[in-house]
C-alpha positions as CSV (number, residue, x, y, z in Angstrom):
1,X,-44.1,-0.6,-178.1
2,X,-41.5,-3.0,-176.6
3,X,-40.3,-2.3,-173.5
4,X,-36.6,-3.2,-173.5
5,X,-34.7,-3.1,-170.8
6,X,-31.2,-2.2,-172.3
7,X,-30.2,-1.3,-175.3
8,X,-28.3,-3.9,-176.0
9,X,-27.1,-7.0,-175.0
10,X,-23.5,-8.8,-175.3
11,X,-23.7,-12.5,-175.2
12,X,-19.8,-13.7,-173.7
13,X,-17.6,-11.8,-171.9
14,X,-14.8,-12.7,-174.0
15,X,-12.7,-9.8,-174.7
16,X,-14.5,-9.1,-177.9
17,X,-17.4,-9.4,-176.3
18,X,-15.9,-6.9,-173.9
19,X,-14.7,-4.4,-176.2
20,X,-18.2,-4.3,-178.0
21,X,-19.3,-3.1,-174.6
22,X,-17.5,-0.6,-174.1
23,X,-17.7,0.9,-177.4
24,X,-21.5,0.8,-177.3
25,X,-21.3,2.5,-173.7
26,X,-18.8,5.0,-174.9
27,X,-21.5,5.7,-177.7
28,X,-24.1,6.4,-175.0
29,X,-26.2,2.6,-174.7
30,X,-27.2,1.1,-171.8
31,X,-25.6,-1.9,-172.1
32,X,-25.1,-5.8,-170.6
33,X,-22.8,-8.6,-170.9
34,X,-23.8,-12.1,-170.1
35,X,-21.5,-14.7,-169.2
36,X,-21.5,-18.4,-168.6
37,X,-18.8,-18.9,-166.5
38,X,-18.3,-17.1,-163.2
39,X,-15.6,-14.7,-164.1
40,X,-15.2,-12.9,-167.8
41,X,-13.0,-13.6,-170.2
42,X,-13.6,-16.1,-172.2
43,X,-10.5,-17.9,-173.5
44,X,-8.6,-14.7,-172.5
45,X,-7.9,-15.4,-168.8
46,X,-5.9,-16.1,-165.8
47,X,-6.5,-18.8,-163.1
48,X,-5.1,-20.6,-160.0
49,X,-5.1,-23.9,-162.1
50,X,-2.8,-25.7,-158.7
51,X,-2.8,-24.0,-155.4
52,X,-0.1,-21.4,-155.5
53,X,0.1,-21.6,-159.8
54,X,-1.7,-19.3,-161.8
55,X,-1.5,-18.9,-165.7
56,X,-2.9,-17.7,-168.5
57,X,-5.6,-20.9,-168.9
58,X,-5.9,-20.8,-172.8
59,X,-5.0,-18.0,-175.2
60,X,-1.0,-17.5,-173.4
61,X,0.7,-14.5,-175.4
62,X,-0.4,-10.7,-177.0
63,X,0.9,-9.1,-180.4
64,X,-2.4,-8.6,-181.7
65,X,-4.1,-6.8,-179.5
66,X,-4.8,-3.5,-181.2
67,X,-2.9,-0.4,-179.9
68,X,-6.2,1.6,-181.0
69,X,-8.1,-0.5,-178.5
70,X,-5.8,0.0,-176.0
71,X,-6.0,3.4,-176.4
72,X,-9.0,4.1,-176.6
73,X,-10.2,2.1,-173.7
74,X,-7.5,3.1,-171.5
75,X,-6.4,-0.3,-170.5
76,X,-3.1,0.5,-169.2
77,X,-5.1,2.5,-166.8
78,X,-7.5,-0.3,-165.7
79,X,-3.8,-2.3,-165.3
80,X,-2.6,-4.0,-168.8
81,X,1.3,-4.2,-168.8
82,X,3.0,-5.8,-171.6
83,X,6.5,-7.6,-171.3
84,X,7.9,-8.6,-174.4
85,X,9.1,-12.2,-174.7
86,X,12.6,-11.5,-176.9
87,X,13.5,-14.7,-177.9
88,X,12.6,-17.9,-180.2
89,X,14.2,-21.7,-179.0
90,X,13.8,-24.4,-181.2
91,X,15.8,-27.5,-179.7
92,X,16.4,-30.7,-181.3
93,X,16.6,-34.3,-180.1
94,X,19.9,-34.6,-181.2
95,X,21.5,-31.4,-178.8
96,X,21.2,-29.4,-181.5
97,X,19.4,-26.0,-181.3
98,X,18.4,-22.8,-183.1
99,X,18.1,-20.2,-180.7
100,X,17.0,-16.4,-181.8
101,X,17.1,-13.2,-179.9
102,X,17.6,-9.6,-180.7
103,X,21.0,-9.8,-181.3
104,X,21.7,-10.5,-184.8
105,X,25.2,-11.0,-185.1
106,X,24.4,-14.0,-182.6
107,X,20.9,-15.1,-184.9
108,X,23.8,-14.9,-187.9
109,X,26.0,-17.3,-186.1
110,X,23.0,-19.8,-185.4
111,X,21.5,-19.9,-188.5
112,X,25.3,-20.5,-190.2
113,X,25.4,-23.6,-188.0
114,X,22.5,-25.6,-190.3
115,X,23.3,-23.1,-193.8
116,X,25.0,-20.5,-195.1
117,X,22.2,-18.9,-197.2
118,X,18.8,-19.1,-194.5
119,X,20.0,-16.3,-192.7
120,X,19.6,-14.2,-195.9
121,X,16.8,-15.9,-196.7
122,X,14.9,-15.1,-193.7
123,X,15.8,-11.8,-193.5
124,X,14.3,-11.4,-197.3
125,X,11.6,-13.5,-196.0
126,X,10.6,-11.4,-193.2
127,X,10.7,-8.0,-195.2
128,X,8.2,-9.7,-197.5
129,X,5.8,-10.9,-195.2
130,X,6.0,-7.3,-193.2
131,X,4.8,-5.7,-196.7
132,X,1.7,-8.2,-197.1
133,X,1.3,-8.5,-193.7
134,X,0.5,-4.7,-193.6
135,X,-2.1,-5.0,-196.3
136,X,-3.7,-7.5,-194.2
137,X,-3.5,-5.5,-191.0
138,X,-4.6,-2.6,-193.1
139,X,-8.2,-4.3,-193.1
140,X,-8.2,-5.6,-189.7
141,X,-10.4,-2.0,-188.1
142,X,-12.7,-1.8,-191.2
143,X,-15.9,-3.4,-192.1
144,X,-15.3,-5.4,-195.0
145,X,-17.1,-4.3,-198.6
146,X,-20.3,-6.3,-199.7
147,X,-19.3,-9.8,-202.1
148,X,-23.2,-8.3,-204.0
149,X,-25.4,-5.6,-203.2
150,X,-22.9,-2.9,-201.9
151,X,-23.3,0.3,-201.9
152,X,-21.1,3.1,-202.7
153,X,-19.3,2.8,-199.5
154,X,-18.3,-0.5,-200.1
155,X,-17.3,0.3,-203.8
156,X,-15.0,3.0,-202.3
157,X,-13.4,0.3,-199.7
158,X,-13.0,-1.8,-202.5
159,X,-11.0,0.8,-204.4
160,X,-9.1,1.6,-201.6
161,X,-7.4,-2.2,-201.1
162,X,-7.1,-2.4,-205.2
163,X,-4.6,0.8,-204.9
164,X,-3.2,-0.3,-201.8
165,X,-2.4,-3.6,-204.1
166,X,-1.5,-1.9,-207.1
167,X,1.2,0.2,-205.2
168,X,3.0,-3.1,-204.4
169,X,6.7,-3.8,-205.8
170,X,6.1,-7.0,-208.2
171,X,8.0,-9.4,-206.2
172,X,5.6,-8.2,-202.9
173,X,2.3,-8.8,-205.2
174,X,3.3,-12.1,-206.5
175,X,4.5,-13.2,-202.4
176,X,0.5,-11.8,-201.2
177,X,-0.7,-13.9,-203.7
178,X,1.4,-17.0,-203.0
179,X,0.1,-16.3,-199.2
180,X,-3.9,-16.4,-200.4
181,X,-3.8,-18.9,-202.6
182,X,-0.4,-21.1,-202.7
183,X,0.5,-23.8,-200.4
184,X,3.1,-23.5,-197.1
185,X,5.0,-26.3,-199.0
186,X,5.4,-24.4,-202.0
187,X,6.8,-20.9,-200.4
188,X,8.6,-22.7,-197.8
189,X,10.7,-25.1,-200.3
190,X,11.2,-22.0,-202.9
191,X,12.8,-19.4,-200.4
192,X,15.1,-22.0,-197.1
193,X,17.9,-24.6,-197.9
194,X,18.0,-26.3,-194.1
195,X,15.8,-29.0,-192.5
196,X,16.2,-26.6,-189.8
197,X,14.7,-23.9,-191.0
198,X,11.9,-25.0,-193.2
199,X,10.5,-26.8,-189.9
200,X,11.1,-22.8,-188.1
201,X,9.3,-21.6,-191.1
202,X,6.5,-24.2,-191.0
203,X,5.5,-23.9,-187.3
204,X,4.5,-20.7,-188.4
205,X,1.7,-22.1,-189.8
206,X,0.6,-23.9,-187.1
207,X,-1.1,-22.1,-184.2
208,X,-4.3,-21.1,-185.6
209,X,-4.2,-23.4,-188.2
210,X,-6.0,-26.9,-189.0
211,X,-4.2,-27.5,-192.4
212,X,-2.1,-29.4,-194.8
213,X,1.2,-28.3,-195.6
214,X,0.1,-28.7,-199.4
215,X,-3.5,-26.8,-199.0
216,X,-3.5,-23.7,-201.3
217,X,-4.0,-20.9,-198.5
218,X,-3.3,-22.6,-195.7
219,X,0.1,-20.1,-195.7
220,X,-1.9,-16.9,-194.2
221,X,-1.4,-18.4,-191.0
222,X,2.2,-17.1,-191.4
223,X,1.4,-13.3,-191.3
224,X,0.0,-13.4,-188.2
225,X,3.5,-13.0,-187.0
226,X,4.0,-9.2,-189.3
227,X,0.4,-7.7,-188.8
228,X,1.0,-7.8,-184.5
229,X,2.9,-5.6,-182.6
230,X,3.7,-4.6,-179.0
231,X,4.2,-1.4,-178.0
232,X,4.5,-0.3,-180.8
233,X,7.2,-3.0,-182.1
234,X,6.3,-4.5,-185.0
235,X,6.2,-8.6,-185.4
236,X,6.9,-8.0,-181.6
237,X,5.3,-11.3,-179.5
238,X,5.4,-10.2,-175.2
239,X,3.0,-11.5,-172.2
240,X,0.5,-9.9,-170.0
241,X,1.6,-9.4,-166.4
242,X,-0.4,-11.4,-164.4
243,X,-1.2,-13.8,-167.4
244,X,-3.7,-12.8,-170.0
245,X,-7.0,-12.6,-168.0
246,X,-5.3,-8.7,-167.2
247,X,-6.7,-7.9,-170.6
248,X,-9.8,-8.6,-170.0
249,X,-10.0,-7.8,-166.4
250,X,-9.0,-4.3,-167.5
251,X,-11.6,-3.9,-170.1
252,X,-14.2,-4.9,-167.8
253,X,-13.2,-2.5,-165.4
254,X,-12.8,-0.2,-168.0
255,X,-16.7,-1.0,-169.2
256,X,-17.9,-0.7,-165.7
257,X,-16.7,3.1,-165.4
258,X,-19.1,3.5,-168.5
259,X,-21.9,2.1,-167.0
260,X,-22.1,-1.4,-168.1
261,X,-23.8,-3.8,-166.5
262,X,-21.9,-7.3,-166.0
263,X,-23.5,-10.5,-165.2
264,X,-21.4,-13.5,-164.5
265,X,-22.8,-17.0,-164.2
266,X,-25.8,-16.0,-166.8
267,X,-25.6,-18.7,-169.9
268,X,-27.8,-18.0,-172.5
269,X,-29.9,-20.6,-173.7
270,X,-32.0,-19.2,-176.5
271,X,-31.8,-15.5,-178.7
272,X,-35.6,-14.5,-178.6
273,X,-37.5,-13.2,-181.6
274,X,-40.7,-10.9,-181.8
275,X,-42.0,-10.4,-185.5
276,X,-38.3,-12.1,-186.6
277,X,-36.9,-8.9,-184.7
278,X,-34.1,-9.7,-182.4
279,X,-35.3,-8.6,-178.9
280,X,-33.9,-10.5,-176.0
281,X,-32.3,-13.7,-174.6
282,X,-33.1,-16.8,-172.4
283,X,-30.7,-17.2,-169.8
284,X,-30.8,-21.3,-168.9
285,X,-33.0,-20.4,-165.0
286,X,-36.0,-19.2,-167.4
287,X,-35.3,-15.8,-167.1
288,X,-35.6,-12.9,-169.9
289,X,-34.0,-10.3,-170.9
290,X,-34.5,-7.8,-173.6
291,X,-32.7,-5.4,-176.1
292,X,-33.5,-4.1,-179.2
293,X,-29.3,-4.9,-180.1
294,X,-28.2,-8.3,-179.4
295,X,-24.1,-8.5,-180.0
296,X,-22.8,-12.5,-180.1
297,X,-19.7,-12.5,-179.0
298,X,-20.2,-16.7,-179.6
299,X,-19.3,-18.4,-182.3
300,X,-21.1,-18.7,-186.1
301,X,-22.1,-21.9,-185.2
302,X,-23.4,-21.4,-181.9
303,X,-25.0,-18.1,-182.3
304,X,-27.2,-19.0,-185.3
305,X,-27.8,-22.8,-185.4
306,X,-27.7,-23.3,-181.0
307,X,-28.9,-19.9,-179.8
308,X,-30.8,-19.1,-182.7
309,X,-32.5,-22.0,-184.4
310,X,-32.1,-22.8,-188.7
311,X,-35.5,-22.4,-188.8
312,X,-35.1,-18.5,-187.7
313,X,-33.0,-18.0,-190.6
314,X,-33.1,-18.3,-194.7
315,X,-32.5,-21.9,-195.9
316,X,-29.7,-21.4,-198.3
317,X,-27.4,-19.2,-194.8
318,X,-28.5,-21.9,-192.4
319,X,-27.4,-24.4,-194.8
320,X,-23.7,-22.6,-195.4
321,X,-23.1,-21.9,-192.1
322,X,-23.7,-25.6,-191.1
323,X,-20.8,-25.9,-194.0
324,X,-18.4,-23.6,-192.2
325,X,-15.2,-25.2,-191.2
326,X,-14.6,-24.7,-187.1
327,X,-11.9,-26.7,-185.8
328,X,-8.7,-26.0,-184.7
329,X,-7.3,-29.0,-183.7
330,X,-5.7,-27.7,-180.8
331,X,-5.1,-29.1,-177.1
332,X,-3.5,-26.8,-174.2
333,X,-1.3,-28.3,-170.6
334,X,-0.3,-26.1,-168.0
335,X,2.5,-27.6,-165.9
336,X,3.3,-26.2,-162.1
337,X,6.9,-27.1,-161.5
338,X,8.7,-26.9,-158.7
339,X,12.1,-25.7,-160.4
340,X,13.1,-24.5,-163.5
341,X,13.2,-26.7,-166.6
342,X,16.7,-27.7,-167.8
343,X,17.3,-28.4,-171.2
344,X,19.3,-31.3,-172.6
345,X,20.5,-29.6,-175.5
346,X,21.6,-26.4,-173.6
347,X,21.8,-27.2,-169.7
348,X,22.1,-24.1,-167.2
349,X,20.7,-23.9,-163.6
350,X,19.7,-20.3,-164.2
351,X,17.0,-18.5,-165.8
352,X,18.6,-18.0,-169.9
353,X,17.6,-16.6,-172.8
354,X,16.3,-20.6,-173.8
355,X,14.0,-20.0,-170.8
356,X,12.5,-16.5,-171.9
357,X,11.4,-17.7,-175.3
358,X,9.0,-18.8,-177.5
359,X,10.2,-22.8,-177.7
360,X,9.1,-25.0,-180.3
361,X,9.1,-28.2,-180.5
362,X,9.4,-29.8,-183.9
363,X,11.4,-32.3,-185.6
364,X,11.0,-31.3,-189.1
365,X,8.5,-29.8,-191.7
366,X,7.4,-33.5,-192.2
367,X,6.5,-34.0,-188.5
368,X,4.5,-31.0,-189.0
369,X,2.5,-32.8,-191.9
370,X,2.7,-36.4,-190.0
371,X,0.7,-34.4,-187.2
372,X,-2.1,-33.4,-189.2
373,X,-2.3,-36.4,-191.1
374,X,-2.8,-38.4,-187.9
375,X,-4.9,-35.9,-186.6
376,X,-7.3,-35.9,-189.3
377,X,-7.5,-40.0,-189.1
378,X,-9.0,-39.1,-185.5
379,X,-5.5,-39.9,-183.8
380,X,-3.6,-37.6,-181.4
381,X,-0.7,-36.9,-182.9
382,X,2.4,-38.9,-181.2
383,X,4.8,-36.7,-180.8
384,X,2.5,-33.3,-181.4
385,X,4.0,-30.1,-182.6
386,X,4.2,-28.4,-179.2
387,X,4.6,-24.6,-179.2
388,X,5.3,-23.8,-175.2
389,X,6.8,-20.6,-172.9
390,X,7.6,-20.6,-169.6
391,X,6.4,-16.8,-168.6
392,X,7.2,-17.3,-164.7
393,X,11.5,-16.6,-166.1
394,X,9.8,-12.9,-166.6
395,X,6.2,-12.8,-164.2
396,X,6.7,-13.4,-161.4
397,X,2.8,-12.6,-160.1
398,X,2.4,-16.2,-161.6
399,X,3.5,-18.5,-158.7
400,X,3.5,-18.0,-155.0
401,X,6.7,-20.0,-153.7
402,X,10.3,-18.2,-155.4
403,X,11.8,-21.2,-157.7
404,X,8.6,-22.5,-158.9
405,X,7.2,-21.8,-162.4
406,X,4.4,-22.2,-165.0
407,X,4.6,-23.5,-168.1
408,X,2.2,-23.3,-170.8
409,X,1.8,-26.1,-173.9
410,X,0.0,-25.3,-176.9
411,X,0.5,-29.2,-178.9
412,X,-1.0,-30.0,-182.2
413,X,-2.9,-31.4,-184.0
414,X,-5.5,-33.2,-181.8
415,X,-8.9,-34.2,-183.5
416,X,-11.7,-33.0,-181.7
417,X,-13.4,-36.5,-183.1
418,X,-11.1,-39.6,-181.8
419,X,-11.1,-42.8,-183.9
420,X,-13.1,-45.9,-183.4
421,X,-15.5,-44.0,-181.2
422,X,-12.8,-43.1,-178.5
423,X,-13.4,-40.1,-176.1
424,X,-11.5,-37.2,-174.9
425,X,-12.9,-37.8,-171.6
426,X,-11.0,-41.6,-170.9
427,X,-8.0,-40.8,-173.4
428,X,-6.6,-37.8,-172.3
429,X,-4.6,-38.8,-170.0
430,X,-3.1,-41.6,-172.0
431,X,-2.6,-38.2,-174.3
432,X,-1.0,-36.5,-171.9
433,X,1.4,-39.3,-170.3
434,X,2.7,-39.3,-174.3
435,X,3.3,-35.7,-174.5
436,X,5.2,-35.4,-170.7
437,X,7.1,-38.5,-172.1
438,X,8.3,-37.2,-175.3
439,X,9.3,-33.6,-173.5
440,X,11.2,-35.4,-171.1
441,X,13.5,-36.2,-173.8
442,X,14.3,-32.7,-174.6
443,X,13.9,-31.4,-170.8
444,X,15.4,-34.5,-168.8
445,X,14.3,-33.1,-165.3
446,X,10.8,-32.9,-166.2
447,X,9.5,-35.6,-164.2
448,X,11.5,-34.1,-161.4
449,X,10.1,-30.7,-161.5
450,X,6.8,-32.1,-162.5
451,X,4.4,-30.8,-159.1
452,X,0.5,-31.0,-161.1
453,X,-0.9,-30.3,-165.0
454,X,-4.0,-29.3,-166.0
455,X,-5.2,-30.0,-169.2
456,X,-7.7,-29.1,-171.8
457,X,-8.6,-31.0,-174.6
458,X,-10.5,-29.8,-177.9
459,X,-13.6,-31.0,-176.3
460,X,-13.3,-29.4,-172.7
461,X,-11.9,-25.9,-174.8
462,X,-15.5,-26.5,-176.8
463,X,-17.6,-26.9,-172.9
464,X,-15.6,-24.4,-170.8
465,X,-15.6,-21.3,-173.3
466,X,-18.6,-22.5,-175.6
467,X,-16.2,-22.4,-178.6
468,X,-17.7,-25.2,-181.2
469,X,-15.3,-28.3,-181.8
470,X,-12.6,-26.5,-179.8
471,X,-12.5,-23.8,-182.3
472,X,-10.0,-21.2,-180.8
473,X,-10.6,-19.0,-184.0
474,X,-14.4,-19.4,-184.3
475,X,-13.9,-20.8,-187.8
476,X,-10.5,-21.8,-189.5
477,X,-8.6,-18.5,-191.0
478,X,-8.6,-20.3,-194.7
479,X,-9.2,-17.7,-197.7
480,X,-12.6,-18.8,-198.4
481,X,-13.9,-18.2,-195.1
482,X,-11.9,-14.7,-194.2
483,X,-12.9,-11.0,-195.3
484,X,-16.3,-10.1,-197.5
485,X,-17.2,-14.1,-196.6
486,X,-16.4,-14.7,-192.6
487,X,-18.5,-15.9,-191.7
488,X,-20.8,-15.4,-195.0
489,X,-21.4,-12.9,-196.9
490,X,-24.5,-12.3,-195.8
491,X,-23.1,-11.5,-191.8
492,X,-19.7,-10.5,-193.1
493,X,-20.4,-6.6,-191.8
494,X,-21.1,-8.0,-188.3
495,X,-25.8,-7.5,-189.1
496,X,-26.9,-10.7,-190.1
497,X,-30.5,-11.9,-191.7
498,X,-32.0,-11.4,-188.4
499,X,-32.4,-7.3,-187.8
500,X,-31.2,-6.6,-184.6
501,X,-29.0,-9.1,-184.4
502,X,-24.8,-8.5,-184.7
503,X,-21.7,-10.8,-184.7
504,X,-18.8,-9.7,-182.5
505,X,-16.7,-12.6,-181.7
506,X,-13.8,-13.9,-183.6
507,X,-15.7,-15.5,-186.7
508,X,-16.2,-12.5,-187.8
509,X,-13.6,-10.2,-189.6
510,X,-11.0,-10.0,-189.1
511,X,-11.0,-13.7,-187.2
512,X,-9.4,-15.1,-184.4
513,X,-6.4,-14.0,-182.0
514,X,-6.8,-11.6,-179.3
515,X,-7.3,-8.5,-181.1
516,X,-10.2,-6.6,-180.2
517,X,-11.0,-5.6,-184.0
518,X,-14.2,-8.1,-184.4
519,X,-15.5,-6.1,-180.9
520,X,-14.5,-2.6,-182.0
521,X,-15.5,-3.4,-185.8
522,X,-19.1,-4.2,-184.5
523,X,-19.9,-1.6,-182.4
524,X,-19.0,0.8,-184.9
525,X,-21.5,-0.8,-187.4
526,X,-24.0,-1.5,-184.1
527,X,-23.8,2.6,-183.3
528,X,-24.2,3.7,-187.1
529,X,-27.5,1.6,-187.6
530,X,-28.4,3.2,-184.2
531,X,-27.7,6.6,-185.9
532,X,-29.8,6.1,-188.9
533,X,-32.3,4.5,-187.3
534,X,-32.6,1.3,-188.8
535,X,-33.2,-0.6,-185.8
536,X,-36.5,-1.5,-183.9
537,X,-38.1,1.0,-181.7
């Protein structure tokens, strides 16, 4: 009999990776987590990127974070505080600006100033996408039914969405299915009147996204905004005091009060097989460890074609994972600045509501489109679509010297492959120069203010967190590749074709975002094989 020397074994401390831990403890396994990189987190985390300037490296804001995860790990304990982030800025070049807080006799006024029907319309808008949004969310903490080969479990999930379905109003069914299979064009040009607003509307789509304005589906990217909440708000966007590697700093602390063993600076080079069994890793010194669970909190294409090996799996799933689209497209800047950021379009030298936002920069719907276009010819797009917050105007934990602040950029679209054989390594810069450029022209004092950025492209997101082509989602949130087929079918309730072996990461159901329902999701199935036995002894 195999001698194993935990029960099971978390590859990435990612905070999926984190929350599969402490499930498993919590359901009485001896556990580990291996992690690359010397602290955990993943893309979940918080670092000194400029002496005296911390932030929130990657992932920078928290809605969808699950309040059953929270709960049930205790993370407010271990030190997760919330503060939401009230307000939405979308300046123009031309001093114009939309600017959206929780007062709506204000958000009345400033939508009146581009039309007199989008304030309506958004309002309609918004109750719509709350009523499919909560289908979706609905989901988000269950195991997804089997596409073939279900039992009566899965027939009985199945049943259960169909009546949540059929109890929609009309109007509500028609909208979930222009979400899943219409295009972002379509709904956006049937429901707003404004230039204004259909470019609001349209950065919707783009966070998570890698998409065409026109692709049929590419429109679930808006309901990420009605299937979050915070504290028990729903819709409701906020920030992590002390930046967002709190979350995961509290869930390790959390997993280390059950017992969990964490090991930091631990790559794994190679999943090991005995009798096509899952039993162990290869850490990159040579070193083994064995499990009879292995949980891969990396991505689809990592954990079965890198860790794994195609020839460890059945043709036809090696092929169609090969064939899964991962690529998000997206590059992240933090900026220390020595003052705060003035705004040409609405100037003040004190911290405002414009400061404590959510601030968008884009131009139009068709920038959004020009973005990807470019992007997908394998050029940066000049100007991006840049989605940025300044969370110093409400943390300050974040920088050392009163005055100063960080700013975090989330710009798209940005091909992780550059055009005539260029490389991310000897044109980023040149990238970023554009993108400082272009903000000064909204934010005049930039280049004042401007003290040091750091800045990860697609390619150094794919070699500091291990996510494939810069993924942030582990695989693009697109209808065909979400649910009963994320990552396929046959791994789409977190066991794959290997026994022994589970997904836990973000390409697996529910997908990307900092939620914590791939982890929990996983250990759940992980502990009821465990129950019934139908692992190897």
């Amino acid at each position: 009999m195999m001698q194993y020397q935990y029960d099971a074994i978390v590859i990435g401390a990612g905070h999926n990776g984190l929350t599969t831990a402490n499930y498993l403890a919590m359901g009485g396994l001896k556990v580990c987590v291996l992690e690359q990189r010397p602290v955990v987190g993943g893309a979940a985390v918080s670092e000194e990127f400029h002496p005296g300037y911390r932030n929130s490296v990657a992932s920078y804001v928290v809605s969808l974070l699950r309040e059953e995860v929270v709960e049930e790990l205790e993370l407010r304990k271990f030190g997760y505080q919330t503060m939401p982030l009230p307000n939405a800025f979308y300046p123009d070049l031309n001093g114009e600006y939309l600017l959206l807080t929780e007062d709506e006799s204000h958000n009345k006024a400033q939508y009146a100033k581009f039309s007199d029907s989008d304030y309506d319309a958004v309002t309609a808008f918004d109750e719509v996408v709350e009523k499919v949004g909560a289908i979706i969310g609905s989901q988000w903490l269950k195991e997804p039914p089997r596409l073939y080969q279900g039992g009566i479990s899965d027939l009985i999930a199945a049943s259960k969405l169909g009546l949540d379905l059929y109890h929609l109003d009309n109007a509500t069914r028609h909208s979930l299915l222009q979400f899943f299979v219409g295009a972002p064009e379509s709904i956006i040009e049937s429901w707003f009147d404004s230039h204004k607003v259909k470019a609001m509307i349209a950065s919707h789509c783009m966070p998570g996204n890698y998409a065409s304005l026109s692709q049929p589906g590419a429109g679930l990217a808006m309901l990420h905004h009605a299937v979050g909440s915070l504290d028990g708000k729903k819709g409701a966007w906020g920030l992590v005091r002390g930046g967002m590697g709190t979350i995961t700093q509290a869930m390790a602390r959390s997993a280390l009060a059950k017992g969990v063993e964490i090991k930091t600076e631990a790559p794994v080079e190679k999943i090991l097989l005995r009798d096509g069994i899952a039993n162990g890793v290869r850490l990159s010194d040579g070193s083994s460890l064995h499990a009879r669970i292995i949980a891969a909190n990396t991505d689809p294409k990592r954990t079965f074609l890198t860790l794994l090996g195609k020839e460890f799996l059945p043709e036809k799933f090696a092929r169609d994972i090969s064939a899964f689209r991962q690529e998000s497209a997206s590059l992240r800047i933090n900026l220390a600045l020595s003052g705060l950021p003035q705004f040409h379009c609405m100037p003040g030298n004190s911290i405002g509501p414009q400061h404590q936002s959510t601030i968008v920069f884009i131009q139009s719907k068709a920038h959004l489109e020009e973005a990807y276009l470019s992007s997908r010819a394998g050029i940066p797009a000049d100007p991006p679509i840049v989605e940025a917050i300044i969370p110093s105007t409400l943390d300050d934990t974040l920088t050392d010297a009163p005055g100063t602040h960080v700013m975090s950029l989330l710009c798209k679209y940005m091909p992780y492959d550059l055009k005539d054989g260029k490389h991310w390594d000897t044109e980023k810069e040149t990238v970023v120069t554009n993108i400082l450029e272009y903000l000064t022209r909204f934010i005049p004092n930039l280049p004042d203010i401007l003290v040091a950025h750091q800045c990860l492209s697609p390619l150094d997101i794919e070699r500091m967190f291990g996510m494939t082509r810069g993924d942030i989602c582990h695989g693009r949130l697109e209808p065909d590749q979400l649910f009963s087929a994320r990552p396929h079918p046959d791994a789409a309730q977190y066991a794959t074709p290997v026994k022994g072996l589970y997904l836990c990461g973000s390409g697996a159901h529910p997908g990307g975002g900092v939620t914590g329902a791939p982890g929990r999701n996983a250990a759940q199935r992980i502990l009821r094989d465990v129950k019934q036995k139908r692992l190897a002894s």
